[in-house]
N, CA and C atoms as a LAMMPS dump frame, in Angstrom:
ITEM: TIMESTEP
0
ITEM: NUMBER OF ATOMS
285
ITEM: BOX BOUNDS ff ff ff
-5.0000000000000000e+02 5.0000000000000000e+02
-5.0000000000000000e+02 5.0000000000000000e+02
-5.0000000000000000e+02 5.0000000000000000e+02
ITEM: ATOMS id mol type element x y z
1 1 1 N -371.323 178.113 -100.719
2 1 2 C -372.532 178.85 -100.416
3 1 3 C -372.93 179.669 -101.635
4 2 1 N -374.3 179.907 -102.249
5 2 2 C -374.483 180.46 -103.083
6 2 3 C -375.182 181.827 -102.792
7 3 1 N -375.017 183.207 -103.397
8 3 2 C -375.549 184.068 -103.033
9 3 3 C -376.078 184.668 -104.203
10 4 1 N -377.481 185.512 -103.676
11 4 2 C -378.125 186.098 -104.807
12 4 3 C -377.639 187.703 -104.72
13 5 1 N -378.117 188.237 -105.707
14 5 2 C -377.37 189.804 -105.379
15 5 3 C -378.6 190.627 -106.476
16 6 1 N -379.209 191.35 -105.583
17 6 2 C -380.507 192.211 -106.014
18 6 3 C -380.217 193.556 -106.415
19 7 1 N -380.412 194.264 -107.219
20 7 2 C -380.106 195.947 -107.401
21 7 3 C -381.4 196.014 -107.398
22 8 1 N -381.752 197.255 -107.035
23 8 2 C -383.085 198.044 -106.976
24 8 3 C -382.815 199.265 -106.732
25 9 1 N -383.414 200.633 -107.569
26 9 2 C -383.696 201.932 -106.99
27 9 3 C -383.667 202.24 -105.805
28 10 1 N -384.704 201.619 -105.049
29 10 2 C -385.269 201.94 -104.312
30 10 3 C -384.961 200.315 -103.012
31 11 1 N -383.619 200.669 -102.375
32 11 2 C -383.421 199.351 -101.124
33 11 3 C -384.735 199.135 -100.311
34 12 1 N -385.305 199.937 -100.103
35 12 2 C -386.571 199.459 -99.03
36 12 3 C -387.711 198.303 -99.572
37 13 1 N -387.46 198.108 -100.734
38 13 2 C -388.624 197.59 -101.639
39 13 3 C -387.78 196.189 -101.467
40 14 1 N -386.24 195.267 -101.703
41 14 2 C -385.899 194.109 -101.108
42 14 3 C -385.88 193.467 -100.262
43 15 1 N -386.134 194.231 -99.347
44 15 2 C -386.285 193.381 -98.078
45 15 3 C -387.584 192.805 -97.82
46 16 1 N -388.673 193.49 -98.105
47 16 2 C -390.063 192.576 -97.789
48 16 3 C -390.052 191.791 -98.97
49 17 1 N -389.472 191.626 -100.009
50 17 2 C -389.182 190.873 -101.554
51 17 3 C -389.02 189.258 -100.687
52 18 1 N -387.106 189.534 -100.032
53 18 2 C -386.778 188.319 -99.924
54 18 3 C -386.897 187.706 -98.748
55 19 1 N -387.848 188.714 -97.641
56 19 2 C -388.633 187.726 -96.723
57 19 3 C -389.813 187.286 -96.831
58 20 1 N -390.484 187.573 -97.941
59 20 2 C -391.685 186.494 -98.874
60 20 3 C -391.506 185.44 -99.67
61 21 1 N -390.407 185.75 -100.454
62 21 2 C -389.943 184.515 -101.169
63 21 3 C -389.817 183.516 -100.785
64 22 1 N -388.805 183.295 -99.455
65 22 2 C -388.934 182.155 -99.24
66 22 3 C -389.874 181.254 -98.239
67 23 1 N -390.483 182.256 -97.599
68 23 2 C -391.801 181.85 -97.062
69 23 3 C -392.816 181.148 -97.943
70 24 1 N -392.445 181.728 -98.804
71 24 2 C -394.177 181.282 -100.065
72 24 3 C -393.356 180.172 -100.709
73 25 1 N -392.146 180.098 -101.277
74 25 2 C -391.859 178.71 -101.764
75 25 3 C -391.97 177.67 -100.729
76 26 1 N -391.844 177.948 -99.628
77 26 2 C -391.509 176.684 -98.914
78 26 3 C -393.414 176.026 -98.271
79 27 1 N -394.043 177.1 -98.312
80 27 2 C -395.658 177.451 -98.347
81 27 3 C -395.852 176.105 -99.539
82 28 1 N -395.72 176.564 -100.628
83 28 2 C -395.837 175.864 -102.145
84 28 3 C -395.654 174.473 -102.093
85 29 1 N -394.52 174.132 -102.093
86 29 2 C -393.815 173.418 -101.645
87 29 3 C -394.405 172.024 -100.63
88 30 1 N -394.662 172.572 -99.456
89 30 2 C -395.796 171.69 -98.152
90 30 3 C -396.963 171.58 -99.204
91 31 1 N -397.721 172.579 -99.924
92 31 2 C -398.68 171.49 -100.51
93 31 3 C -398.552 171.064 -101.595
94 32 1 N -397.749 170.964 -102.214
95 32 2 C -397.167 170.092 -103.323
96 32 3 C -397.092 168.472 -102.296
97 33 1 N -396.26 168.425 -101.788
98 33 2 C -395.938 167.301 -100.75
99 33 3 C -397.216 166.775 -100.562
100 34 1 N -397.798 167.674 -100.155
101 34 2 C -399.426 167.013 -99.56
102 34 3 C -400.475 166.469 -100.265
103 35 1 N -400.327 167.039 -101.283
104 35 2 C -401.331 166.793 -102.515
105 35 3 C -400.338 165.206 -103.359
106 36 1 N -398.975 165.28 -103.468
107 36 2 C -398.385 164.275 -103.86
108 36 3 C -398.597 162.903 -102.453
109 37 1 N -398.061 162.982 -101.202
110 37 2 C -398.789 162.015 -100.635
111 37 3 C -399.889 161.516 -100.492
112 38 1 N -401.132 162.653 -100.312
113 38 2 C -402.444 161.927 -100.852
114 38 3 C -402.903 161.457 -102.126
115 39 1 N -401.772 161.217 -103.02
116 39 2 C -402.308 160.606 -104.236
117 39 3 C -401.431 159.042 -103.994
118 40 1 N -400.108 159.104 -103.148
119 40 2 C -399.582 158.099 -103.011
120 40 3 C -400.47 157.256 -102.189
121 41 1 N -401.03 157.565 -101.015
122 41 2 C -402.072 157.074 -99.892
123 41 3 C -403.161 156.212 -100.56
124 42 1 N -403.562 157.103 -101.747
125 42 2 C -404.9 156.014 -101.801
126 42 3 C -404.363 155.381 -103.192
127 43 1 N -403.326 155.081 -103.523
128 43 2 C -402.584 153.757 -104.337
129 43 3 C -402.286 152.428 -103.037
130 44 1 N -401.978 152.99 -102.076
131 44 2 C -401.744 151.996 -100.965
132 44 3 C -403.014 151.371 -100.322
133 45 1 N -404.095 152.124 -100.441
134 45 2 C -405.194 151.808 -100.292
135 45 3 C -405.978 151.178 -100.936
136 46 1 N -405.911 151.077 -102.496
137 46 2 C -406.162 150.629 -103.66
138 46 3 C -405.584 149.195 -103.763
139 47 1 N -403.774 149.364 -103.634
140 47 2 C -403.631 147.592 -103.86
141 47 3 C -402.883 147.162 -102.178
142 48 1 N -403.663 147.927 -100.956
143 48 2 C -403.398 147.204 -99.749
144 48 3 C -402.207 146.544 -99.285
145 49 1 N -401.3 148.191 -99.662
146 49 2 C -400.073 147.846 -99.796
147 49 3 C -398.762 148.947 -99.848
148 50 1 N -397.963 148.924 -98.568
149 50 2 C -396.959 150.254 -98.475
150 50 3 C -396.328 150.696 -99.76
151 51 1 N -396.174 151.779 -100.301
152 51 2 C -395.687 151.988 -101.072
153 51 3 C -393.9 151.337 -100.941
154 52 1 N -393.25 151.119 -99.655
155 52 2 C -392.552 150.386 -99.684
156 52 3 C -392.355 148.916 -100.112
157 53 1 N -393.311 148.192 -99.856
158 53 2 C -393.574 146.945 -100.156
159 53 3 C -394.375 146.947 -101.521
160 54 1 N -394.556 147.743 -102.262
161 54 2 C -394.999 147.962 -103.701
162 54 3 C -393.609 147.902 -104.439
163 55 1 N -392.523 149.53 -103.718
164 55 2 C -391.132 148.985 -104.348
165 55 3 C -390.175 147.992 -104.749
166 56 1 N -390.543 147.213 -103.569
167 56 2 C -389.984 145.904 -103.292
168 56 3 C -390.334 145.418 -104.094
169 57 1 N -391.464 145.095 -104.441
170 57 2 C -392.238 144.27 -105.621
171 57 3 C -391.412 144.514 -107.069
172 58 1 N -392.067 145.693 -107.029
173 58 2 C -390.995 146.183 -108.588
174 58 3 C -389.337 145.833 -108.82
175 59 1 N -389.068 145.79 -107.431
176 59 2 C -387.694 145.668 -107.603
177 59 3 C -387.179 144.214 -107.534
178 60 1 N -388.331 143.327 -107.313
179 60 2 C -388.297 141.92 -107.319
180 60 3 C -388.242 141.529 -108.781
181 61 1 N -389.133 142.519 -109.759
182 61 2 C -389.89 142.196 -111.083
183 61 3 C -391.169 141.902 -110.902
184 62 1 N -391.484 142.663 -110.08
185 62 2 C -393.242 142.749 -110.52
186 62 3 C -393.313 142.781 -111.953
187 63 1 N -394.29 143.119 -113.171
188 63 2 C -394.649 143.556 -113.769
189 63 3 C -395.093 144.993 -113.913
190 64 1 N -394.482 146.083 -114.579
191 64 2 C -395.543 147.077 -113.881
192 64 3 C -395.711 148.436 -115.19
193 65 1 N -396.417 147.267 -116.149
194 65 2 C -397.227 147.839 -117.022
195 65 3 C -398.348 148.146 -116.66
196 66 1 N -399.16 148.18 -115.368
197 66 2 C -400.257 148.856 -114.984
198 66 3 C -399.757 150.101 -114.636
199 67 1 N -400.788 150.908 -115.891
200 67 2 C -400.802 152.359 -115.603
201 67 3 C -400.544 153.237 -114.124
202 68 1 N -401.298 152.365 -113.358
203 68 2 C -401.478 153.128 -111.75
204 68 3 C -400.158 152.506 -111.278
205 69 1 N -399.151 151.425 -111.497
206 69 2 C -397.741 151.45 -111.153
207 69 3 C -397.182 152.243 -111.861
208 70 1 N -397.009 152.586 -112.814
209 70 2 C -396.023 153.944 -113.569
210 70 3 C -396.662 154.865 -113.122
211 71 1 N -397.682 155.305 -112.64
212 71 2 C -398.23 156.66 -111.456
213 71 3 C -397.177 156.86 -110.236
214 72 1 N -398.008 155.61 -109.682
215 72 2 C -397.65 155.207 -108.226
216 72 3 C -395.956 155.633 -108.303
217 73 1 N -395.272 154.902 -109.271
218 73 2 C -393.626 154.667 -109.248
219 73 3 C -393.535 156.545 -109.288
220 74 1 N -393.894 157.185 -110.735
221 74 2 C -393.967 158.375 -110.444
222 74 3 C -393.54 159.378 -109.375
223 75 1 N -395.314 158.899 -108.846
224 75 2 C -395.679 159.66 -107.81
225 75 3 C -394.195 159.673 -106.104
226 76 1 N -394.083 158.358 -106.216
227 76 2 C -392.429 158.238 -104.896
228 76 3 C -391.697 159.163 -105.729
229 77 1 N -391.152 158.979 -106.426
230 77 2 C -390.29 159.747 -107.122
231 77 3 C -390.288 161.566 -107.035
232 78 1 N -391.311 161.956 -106.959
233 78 2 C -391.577 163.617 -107.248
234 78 3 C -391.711 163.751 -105.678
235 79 1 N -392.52 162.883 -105.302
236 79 2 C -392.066 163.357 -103.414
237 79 3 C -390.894 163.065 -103.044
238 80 1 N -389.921 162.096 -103.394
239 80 2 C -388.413 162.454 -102.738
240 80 3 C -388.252 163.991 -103.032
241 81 1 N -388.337 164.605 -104.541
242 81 2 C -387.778 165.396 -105.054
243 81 3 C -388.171 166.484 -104.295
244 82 1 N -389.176 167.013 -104.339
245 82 2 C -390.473 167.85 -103.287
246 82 3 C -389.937 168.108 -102.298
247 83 1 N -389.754 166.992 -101.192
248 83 2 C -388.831 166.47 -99.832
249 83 3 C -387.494 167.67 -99.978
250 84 1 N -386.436 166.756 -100.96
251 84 2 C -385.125 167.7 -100.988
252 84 3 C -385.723 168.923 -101.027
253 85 1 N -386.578 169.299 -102.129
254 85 2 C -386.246 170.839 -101.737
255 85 3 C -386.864 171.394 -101.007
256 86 1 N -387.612 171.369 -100.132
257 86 2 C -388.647 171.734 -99.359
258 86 3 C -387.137 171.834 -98.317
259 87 1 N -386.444 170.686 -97.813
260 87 2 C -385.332 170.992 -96.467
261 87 3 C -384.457 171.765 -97.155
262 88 1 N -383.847 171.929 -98.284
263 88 2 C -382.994 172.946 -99.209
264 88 3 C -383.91 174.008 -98.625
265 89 1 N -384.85 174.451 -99.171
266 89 2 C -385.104 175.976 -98.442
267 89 3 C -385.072 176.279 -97.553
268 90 1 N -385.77 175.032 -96.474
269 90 2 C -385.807 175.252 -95.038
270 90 3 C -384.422 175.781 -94.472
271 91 1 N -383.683 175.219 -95.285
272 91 2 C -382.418 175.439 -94.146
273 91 3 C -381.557 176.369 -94.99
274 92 1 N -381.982 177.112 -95.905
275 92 2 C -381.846 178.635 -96.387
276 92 3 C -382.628 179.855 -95.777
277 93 1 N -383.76 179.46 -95.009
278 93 2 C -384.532 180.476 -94.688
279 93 3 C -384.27 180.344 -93.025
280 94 1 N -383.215 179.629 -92.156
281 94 2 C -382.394 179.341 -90.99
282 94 3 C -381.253 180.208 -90.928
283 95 1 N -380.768 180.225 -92.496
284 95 2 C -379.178 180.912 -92.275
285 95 3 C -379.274 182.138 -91.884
């Protein structure tokens, strides 16, 4: 378990600190996600095609010197990442 450890003058001033923090990252966070799936959405819309079954492709050997596949590939990529930490906080701001 990792713990943070705050000094301040003044204790009354940490507590509304670190019950914003993680409200607003995890705030951040949901639209990061959101703004990254709607860019994944209309690639699927574009070549009429799950971003799963796009993977597949690539992982068959598509070709994927088209710019909007090194996006697209990208773009899965930063939403797994997004994902982890978005439930990493969630289930810091539970404990």
């Amino acid at each position: 378990m990792s713990e943070i450890l705050i000094r301040a003058g003044k204790p009354k001033t940490i507590v509304p600190l670190s019950e914003f923090a993680i409200p607003n990252q995890l705030r951040l966070l949901k639209t990061s996600i959101k703004r990254t799936e709607m860019k994944i959405k209309s690639f699927e819309q574009k070549y009429n095609m799950s971003t799963e079954q796009f993977m597949q492709k690539i992982r068959e050997g598509m070709d994927d010197d088209n710019l909007d596949y090194v996006e697209w590939i990208g773009e899965t990529k930063i939403l797994k990442r997004l994902e982890e930490e978005y439930n990493k906080r969630k289930c810091m701001s539970q404990e």
